[in-house]
mmJSON file of the N, C-alpha and C atoms, coordinates in Angstrom:
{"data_MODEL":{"atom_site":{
"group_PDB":["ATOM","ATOM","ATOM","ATOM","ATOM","ATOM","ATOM","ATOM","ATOM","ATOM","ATOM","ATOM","ATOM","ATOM","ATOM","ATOM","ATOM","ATOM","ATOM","ATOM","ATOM","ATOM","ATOM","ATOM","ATOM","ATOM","ATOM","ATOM","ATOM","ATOM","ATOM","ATOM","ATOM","ATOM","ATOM","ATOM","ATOM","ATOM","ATOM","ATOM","ATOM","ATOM","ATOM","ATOM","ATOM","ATOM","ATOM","ATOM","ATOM","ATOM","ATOM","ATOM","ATOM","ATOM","ATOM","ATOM","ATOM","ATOM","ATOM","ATOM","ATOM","ATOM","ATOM","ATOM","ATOM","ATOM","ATOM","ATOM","ATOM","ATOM","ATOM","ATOM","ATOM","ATOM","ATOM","ATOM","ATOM","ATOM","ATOM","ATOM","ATOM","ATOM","ATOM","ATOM","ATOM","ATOM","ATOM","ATOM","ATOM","ATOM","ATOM","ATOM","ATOM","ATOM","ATOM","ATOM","ATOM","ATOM","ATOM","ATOM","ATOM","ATOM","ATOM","ATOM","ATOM","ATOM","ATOM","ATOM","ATOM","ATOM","ATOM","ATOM","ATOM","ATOM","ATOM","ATOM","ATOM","ATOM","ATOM","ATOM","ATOM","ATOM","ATOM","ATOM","ATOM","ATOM","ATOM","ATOM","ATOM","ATOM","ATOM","ATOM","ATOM","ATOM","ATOM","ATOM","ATOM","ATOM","ATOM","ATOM","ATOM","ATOM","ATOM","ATOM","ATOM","ATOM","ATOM","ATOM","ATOM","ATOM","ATOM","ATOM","ATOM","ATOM","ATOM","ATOM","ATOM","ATOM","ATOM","ATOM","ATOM","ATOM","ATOM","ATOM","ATOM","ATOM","ATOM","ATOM","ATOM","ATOM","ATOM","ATOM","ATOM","ATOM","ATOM","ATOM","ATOM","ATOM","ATOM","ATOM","ATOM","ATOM","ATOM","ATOM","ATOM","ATOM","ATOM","ATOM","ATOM","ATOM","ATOM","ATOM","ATOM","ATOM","ATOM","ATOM","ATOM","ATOM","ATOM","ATOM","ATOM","ATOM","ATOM","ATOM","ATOM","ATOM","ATOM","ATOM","ATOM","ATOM","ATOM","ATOM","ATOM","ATOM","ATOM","ATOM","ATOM","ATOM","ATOM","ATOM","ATOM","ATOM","ATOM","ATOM","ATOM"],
"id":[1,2,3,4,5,6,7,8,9,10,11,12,13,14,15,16,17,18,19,20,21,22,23,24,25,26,27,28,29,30,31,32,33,34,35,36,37,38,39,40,41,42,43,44,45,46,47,48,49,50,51,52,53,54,55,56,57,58,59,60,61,62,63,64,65,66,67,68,69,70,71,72,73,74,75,76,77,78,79,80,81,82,83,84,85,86,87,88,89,90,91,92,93,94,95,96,97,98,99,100,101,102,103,104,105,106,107,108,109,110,111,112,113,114,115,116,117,118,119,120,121,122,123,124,125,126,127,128,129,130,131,132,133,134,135,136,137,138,139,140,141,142,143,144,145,146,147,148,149,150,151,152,153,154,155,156,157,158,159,160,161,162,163,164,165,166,167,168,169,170,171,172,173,174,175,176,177,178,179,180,181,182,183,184,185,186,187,188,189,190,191,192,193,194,195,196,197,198,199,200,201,202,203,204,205,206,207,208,209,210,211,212,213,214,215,216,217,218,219,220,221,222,223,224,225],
"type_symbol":["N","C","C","N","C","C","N","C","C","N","C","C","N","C","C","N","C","C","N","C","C","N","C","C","N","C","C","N","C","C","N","C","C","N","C","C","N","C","C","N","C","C","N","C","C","N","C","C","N","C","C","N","C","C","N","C","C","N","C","C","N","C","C","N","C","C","N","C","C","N","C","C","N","C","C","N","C","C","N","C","C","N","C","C","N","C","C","N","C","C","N","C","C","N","C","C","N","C","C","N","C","C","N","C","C","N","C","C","N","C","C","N","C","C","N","C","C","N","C","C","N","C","C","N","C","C","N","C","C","N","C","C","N","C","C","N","C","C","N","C","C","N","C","C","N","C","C","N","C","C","N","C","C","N","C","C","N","C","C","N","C","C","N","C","C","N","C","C","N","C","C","N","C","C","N","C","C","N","C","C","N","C","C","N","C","C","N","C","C","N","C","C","N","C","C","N","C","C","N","C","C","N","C","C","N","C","C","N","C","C","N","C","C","N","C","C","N","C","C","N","C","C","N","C","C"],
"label_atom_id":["N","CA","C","N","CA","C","N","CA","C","N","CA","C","N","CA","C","N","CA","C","N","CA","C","N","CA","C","N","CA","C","N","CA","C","N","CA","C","N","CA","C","N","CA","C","N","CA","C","N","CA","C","N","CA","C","N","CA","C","N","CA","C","N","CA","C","N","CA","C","N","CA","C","N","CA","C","N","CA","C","N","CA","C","N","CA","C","N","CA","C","N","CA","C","N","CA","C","N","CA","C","N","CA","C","N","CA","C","N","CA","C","N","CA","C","N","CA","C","N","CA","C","N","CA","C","N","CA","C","N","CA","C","N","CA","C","N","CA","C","N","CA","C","N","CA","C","N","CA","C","N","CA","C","N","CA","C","N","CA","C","N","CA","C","N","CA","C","N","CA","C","N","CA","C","N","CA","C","N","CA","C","N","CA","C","N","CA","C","N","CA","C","N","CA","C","N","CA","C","N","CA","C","N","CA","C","N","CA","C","N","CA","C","N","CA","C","N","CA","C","N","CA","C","N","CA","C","N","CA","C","N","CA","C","N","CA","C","N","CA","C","N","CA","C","N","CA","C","N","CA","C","N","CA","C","N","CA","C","N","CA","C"],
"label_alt_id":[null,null,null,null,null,null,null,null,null,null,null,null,null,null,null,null,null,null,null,null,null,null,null,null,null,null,null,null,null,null,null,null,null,null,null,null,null,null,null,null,null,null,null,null,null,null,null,null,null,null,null,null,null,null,null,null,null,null,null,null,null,null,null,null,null,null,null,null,null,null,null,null,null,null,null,null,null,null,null,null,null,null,null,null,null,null,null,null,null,null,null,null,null,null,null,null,null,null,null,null,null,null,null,null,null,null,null,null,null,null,null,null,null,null,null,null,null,null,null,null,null,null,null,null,null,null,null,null,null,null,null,null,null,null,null,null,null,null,null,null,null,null,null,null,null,null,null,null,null,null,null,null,null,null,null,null,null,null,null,null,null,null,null,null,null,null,null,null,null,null,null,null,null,null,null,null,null,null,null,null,null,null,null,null,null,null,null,null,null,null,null,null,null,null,null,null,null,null,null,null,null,null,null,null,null,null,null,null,null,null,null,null,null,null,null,null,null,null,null,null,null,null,null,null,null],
"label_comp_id":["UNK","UNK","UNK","UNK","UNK","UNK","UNK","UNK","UNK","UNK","UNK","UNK","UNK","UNK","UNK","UNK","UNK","UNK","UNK","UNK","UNK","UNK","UNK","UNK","UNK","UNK","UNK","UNK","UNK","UNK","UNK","UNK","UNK","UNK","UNK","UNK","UNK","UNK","UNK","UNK","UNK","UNK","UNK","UNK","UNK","UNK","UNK","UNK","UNK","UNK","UNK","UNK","UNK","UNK","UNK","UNK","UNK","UNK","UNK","UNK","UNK","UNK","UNK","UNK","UNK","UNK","UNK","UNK","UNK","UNK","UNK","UNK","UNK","UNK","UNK","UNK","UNK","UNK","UNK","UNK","UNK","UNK","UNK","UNK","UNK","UNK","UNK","UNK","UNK","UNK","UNK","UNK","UNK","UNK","UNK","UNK","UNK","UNK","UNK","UNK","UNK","UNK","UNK","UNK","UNK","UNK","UNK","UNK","UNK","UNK","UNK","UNK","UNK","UNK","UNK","UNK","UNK","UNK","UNK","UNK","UNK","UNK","UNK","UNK","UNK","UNK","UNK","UNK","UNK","UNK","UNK","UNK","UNK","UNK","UNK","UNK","UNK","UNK","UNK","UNK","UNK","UNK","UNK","UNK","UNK","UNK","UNK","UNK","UNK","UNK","UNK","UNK","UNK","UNK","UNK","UNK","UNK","UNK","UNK","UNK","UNK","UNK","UNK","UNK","UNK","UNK","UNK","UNK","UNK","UNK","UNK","UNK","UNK","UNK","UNK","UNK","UNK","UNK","UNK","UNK","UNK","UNK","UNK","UNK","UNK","UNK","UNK","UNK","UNK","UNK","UNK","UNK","UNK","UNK","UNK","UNK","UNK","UNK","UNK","UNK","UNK","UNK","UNK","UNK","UNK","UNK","UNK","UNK","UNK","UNK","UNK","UNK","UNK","UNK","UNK","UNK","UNK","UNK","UNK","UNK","UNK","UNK","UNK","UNK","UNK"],
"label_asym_id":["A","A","A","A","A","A","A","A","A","A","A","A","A","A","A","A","A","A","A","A","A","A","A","A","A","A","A","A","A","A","A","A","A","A","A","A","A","A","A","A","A","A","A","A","A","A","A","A","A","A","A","A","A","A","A","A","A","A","A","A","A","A","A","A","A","A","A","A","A","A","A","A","A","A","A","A","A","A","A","A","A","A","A","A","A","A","A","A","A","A","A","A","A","A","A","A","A","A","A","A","A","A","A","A","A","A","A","A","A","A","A","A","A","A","A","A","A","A","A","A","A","A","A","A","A","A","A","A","A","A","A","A","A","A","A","A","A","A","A","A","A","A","A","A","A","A","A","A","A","A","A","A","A","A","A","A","A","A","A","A","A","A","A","A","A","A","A","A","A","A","A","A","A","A","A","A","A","A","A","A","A","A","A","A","A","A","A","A","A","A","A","A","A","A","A","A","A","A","A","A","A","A","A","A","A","A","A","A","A","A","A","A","A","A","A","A","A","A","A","A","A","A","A","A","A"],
"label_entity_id":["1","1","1","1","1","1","1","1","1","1","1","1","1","1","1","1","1","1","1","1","1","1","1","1","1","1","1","1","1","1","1","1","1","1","1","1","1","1","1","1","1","1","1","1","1","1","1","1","1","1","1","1","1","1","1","1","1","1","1","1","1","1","1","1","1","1","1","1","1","1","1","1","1","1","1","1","1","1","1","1","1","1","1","1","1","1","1","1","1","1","1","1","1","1","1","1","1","1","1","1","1","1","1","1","1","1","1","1","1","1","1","1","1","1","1","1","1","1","1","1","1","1","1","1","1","1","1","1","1","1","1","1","1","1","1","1","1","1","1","1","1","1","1","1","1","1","1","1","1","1","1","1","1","1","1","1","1","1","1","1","1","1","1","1","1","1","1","1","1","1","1","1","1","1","1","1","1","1","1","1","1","1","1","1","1","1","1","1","1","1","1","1","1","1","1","1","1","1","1","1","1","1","1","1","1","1","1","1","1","1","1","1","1","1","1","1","1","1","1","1","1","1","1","1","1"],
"label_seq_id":[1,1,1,2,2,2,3,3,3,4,4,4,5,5,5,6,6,6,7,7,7,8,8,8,9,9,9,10,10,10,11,11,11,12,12,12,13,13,13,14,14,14,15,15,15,16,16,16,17,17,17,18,18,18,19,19,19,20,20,20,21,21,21,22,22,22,23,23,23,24,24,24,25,25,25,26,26,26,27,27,27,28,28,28,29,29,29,30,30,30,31,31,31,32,32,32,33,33,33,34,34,34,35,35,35,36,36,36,37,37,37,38,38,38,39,39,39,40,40,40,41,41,41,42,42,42,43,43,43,44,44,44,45,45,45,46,46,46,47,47,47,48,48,48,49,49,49,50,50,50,51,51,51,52,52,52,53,53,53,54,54,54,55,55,55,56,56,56,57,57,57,58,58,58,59,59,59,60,60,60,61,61,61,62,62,62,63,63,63,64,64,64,65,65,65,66,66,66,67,67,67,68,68,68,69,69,69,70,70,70,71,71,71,72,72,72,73,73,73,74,74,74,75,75,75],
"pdbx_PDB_ins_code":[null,null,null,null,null,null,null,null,null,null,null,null,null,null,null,null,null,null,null,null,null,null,null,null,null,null,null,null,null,null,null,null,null,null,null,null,null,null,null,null,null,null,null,null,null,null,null,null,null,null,null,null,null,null,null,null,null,null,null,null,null,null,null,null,null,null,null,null,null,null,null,null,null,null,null,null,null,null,null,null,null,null,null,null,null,null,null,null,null,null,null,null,null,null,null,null,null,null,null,null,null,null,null,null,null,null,null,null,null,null,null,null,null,null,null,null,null,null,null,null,null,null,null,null,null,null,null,null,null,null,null,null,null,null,null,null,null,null,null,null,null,null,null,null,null,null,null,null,null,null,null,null,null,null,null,null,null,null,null,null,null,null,null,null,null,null,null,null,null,null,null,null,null,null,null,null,null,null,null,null,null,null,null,null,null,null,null,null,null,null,null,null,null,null,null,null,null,null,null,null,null,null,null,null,null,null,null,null,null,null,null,null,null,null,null,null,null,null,null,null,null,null,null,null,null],
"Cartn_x":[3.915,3.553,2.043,1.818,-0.092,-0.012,-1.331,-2.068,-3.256,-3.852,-5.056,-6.24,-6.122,-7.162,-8.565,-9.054,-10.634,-10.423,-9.439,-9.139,-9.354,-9.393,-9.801,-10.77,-12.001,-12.901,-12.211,-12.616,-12.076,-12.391,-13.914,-13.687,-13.306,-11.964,-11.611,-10.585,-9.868,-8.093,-7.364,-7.986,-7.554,-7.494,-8.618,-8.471,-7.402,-7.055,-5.901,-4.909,-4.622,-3.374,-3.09,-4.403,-4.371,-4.172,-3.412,-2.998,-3.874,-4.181,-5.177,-6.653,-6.358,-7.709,-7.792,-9.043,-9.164,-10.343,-10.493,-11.474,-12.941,-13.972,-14.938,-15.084,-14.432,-14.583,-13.109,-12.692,-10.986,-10.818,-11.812,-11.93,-12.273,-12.151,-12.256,-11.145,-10.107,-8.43,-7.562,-6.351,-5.68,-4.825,-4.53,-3.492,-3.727,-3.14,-3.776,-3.869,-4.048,-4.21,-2.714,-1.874,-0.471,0.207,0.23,1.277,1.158,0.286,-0.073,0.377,0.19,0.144,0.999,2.348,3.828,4.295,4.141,4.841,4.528,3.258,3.205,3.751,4.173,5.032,6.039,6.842,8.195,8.514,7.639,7.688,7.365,6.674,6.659,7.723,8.586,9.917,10.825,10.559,11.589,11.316,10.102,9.425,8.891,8.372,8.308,6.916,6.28,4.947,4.452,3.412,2.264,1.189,0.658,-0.333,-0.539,-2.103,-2.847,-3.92,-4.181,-5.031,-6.21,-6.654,-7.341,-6.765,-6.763,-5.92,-6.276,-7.978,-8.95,-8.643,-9.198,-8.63,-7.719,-8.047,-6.956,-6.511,-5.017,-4.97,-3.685,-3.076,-1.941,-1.243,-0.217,0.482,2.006,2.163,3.219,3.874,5.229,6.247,7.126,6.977,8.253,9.039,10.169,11.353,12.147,12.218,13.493,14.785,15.491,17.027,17.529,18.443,18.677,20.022,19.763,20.588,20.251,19.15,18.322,17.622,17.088,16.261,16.667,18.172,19.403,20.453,19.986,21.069,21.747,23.235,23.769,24.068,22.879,23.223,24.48],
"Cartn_y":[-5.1,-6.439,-6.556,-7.724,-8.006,-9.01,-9.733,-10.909,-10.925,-12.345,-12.539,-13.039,-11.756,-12.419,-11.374,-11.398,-10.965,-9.216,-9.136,-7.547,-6.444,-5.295,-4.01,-3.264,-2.848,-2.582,-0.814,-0.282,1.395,2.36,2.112,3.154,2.768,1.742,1.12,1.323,1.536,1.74,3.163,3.973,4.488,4.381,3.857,3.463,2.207,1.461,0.298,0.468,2.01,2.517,3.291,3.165,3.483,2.216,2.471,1.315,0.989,-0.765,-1.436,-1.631,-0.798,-1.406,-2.273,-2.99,-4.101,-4.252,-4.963,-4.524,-5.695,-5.136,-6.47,-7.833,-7.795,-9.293,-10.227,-9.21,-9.548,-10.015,-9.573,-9.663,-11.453,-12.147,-13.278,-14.458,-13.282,-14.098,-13.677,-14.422,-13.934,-12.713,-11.685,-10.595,-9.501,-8.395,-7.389,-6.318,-5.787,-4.147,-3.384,-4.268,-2.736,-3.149,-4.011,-4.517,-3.5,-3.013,-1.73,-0.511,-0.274,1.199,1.32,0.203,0.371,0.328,-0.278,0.094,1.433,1.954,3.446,4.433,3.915,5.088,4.938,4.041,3.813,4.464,4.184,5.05,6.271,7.156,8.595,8.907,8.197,9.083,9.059,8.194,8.291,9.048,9.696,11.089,9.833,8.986,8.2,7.909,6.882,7.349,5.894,5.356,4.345,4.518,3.285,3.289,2.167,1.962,0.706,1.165,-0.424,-0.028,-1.888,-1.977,-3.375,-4.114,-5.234,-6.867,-7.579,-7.173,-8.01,-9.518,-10.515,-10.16,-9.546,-9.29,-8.834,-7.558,-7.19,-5.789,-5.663,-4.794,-4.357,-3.455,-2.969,-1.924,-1.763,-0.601,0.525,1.269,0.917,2.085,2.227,3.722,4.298,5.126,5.187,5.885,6.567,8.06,8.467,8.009,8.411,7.776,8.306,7.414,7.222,8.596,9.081,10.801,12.044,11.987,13.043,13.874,13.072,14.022,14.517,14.159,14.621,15.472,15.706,16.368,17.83,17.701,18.569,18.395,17.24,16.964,16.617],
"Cartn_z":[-7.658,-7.289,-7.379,-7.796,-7.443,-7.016,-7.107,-6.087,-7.191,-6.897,-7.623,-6.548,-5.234,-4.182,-4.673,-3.518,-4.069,-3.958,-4.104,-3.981,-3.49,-3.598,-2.896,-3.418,-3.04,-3.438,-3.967,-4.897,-5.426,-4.072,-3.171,-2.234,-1.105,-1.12,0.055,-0.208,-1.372,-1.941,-0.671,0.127,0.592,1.814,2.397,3.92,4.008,3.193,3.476,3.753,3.815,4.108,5.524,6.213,7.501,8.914,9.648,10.106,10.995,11.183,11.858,10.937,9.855,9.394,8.315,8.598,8.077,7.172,5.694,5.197,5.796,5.7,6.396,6.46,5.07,4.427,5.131,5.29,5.758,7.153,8.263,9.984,10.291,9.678,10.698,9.593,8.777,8.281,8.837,9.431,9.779,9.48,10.251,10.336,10.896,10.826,11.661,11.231,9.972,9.217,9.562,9.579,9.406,8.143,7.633,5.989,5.378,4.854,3.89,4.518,5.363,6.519,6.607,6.738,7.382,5.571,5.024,3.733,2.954,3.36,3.105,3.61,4.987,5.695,5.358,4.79,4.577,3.329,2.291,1.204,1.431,2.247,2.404,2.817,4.09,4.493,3.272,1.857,1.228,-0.087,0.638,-0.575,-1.969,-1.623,-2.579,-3.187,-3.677,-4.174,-4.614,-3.435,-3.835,-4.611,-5.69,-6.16,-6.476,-6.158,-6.18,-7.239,-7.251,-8.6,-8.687,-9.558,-9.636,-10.481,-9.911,-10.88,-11.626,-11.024,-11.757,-12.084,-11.077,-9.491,-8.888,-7.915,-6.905,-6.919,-6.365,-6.772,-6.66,-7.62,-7.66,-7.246,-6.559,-5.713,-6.597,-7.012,-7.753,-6.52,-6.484,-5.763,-6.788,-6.449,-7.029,-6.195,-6.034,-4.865,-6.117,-5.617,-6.333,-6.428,-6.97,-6.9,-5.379,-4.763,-4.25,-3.768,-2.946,-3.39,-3.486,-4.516,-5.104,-3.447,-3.487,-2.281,-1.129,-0.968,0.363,-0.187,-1.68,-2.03,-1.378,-0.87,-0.703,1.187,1.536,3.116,3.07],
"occupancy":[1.0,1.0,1.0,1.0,1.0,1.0,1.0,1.0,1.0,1.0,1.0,1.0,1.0,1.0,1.0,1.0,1.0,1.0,1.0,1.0,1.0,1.0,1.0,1.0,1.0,1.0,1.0,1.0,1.0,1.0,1.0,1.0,1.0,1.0,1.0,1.0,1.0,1.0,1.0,1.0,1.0,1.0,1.0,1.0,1.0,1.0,1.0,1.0,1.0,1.0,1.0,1.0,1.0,1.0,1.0,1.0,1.0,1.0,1.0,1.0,1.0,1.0,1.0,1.0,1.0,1.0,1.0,1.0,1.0,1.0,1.0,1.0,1.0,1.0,1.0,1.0,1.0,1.0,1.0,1.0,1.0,1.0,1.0,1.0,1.0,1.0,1.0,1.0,1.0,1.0,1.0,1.0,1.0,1.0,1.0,1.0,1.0,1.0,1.0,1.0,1.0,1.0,1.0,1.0,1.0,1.0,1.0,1.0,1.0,1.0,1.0,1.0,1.0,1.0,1.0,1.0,1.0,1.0,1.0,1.0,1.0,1.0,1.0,1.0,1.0,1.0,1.0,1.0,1.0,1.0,1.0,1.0,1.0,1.0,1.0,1.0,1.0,1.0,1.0,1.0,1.0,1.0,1.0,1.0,1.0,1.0,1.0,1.0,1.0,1.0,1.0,1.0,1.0,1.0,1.0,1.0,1.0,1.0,1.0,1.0,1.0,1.0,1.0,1.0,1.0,1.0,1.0,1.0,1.0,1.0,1.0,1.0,1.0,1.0,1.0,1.0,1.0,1.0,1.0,1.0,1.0,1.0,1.0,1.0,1.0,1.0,1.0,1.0,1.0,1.0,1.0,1.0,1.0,1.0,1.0,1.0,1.0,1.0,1.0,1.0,1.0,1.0,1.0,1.0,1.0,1.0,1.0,1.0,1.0,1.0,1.0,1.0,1.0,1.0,1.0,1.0,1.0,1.0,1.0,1.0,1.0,1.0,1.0,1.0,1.0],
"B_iso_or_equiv":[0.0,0.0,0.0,0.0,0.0,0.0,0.0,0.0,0.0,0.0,0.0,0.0,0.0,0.0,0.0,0.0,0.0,0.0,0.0,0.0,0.0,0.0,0.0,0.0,0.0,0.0,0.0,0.0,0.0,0.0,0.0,0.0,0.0,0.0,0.0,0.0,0.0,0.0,0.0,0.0,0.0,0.0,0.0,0.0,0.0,0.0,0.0,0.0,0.0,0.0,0.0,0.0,0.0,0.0,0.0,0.0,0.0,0.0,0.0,0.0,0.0,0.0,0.0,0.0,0.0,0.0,0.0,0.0,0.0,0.0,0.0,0.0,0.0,0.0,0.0,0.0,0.0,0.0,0.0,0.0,0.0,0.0,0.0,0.0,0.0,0.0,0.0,0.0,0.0,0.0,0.0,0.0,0.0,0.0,0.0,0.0,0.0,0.0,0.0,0.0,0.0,0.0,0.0,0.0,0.0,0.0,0.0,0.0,0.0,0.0,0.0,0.0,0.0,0.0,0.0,0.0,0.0,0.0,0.0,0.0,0.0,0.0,0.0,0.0,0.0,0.0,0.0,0.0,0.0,0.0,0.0,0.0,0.0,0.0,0.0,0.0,0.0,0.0,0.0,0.0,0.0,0.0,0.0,0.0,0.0,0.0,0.0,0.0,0.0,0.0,0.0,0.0,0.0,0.0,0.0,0.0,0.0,0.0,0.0,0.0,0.0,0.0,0.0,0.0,0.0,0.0,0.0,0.0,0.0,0.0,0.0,0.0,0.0,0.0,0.0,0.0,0.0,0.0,0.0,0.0,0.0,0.0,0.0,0.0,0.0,0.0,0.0,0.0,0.0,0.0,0.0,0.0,0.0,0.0,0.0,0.0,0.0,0.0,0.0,0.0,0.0,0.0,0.0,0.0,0.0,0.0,0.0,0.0,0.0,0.0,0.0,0.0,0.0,0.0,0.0,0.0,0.0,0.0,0.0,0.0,0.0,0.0,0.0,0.0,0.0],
"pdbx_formal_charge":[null,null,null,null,null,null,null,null,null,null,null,null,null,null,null,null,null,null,null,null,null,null,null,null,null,null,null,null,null,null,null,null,null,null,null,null,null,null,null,null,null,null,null,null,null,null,null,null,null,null,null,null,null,null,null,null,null,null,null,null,null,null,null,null,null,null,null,null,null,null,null,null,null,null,null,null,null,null,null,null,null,null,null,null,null,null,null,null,null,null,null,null,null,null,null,null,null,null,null,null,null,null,null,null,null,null,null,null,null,null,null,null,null,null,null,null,null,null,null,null,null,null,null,null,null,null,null,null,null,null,null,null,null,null,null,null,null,null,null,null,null,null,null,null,null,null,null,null,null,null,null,null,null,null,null,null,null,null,null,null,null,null,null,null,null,null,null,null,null,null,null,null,null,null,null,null,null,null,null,null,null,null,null,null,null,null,null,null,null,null,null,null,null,null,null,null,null,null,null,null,null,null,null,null,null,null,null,null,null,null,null,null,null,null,null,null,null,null,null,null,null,null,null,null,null],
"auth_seq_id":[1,1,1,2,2,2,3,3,3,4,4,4,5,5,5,6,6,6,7,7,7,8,8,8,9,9,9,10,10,10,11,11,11,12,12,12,13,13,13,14,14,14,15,15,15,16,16,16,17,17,17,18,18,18,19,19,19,20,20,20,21,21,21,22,22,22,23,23,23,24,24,24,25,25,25,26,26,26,27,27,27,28,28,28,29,29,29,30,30,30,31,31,31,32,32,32,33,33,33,34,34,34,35,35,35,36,36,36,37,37,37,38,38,38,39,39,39,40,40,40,41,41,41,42,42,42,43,43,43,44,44,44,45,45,45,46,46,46,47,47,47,48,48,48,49,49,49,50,50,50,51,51,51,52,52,52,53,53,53,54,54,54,55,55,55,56,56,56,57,57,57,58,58,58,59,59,59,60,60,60,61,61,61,62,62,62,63,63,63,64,64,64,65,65,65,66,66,66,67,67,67,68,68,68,69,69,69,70,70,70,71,71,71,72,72,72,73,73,73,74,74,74,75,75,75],
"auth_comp_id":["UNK","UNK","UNK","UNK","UNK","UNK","UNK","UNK","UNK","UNK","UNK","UNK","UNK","UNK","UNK","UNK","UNK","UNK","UNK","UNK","UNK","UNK","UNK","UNK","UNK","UNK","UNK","UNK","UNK","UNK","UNK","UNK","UNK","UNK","UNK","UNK","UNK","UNK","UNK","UNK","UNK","UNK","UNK","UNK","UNK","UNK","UNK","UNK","UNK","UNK","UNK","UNK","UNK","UNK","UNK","UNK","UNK","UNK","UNK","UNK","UNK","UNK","UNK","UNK","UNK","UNK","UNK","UNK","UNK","UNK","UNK","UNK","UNK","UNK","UNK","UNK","UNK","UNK","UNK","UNK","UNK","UNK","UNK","UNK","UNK","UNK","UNK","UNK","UNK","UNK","UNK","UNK","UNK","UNK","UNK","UNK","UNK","UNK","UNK","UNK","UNK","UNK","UNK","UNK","UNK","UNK","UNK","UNK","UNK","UNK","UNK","UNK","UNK","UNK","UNK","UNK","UNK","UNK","UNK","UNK","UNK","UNK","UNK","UNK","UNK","UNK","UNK","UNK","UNK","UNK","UNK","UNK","UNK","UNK","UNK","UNK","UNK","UNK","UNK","UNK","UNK","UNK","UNK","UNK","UNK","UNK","UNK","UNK","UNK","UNK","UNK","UNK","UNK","UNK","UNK","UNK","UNK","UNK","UNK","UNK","UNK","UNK","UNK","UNK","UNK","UNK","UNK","UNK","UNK","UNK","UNK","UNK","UNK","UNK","UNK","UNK","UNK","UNK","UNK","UNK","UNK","UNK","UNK","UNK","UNK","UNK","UNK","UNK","UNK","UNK","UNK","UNK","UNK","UNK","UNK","UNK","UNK","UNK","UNK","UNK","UNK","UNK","UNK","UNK","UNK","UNK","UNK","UNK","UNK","UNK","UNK","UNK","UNK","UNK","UNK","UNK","UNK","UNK","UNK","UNK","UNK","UNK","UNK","UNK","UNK"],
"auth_asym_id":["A","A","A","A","A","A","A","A","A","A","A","A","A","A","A","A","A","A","A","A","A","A","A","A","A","A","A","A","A","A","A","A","A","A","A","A","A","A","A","A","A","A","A","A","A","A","A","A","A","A","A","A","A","A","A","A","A","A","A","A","A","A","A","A","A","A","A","A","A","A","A","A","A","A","A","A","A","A","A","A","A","A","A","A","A","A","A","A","A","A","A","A","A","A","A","A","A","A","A","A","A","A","A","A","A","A","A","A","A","A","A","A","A","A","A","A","A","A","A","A","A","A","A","A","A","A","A","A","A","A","A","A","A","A","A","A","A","A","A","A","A","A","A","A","A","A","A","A","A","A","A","A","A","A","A","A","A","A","A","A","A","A","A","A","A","A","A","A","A","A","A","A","A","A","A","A","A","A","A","A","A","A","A","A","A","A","A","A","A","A","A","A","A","A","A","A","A","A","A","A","A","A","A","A","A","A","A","A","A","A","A","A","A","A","A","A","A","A","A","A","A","A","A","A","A"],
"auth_atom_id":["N","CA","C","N","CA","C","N","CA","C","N","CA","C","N","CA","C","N","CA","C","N","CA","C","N","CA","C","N","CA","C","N","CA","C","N","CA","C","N","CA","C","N","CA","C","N","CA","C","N","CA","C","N","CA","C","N","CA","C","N","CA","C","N","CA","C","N","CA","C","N","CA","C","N","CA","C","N","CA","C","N","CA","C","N","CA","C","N","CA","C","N","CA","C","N","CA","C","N","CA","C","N","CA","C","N","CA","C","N","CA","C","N","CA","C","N","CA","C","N","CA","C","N","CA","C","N","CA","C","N","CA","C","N","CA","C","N","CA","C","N","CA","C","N","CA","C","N","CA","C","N","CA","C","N","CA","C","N","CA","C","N","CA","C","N","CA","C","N","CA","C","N","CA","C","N","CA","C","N","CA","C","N","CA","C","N","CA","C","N","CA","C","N","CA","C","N","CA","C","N","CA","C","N","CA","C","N","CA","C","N","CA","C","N","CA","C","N","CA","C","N","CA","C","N","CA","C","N","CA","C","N","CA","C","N","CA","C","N","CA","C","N","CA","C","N","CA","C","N","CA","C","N","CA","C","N","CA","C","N","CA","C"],
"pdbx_PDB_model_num":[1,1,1,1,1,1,1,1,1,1,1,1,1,1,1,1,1,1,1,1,1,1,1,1,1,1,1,1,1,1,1,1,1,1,1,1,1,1,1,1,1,1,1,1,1,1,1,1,1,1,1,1,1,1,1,1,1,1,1,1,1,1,1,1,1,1,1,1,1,1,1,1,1,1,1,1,1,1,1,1,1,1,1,1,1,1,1,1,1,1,1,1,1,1,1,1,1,1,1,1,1,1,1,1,1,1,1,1,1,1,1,1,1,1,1,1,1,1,1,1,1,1,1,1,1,1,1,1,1,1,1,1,1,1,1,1,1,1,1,1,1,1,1,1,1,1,1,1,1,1,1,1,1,1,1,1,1,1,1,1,1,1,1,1,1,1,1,1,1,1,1,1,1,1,1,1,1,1,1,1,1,1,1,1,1,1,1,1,1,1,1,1,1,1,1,1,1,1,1,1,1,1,1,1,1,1,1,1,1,1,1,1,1,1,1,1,1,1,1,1,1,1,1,1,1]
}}}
């Protein structure tokens, strides 16, 4: 998915994924720094794999989840 907002700066692509934070420009719009944080954790329990990148504008976010199976195999 992307967006064409004013995007994520390259040495900010990693702190967006920590929850509550917010980038500077971002503190007086509404929300509260977990959208990113909680969709990263959701994709880690499912061994899965985010990547962001620039939209120019904006910025774009890549999940990929294994198949669905694979990673319980044999539970």
């Amino acid at each position: 998915m992307s967006d064409t907002g004013p995007g994520i700066p390259a040495g900010e692509l990693e702190n967006v994924l920590r929850s509550l934070y917010r980038l500077e420009r971002s503190r007086t719009t509404p929300g509260s720094g977990l959208g990113l944080s909680l969709v990263a954790a959701i994709i880690h329990m499912h061994d899965g794999e985010l990547r962001r990148e620039d939209n120019a504008p904006g910025v774009r976010v890549e999940i990929d989840l294994k198949e669905a199976g694979k990673n319980n195999a044999g539970a």
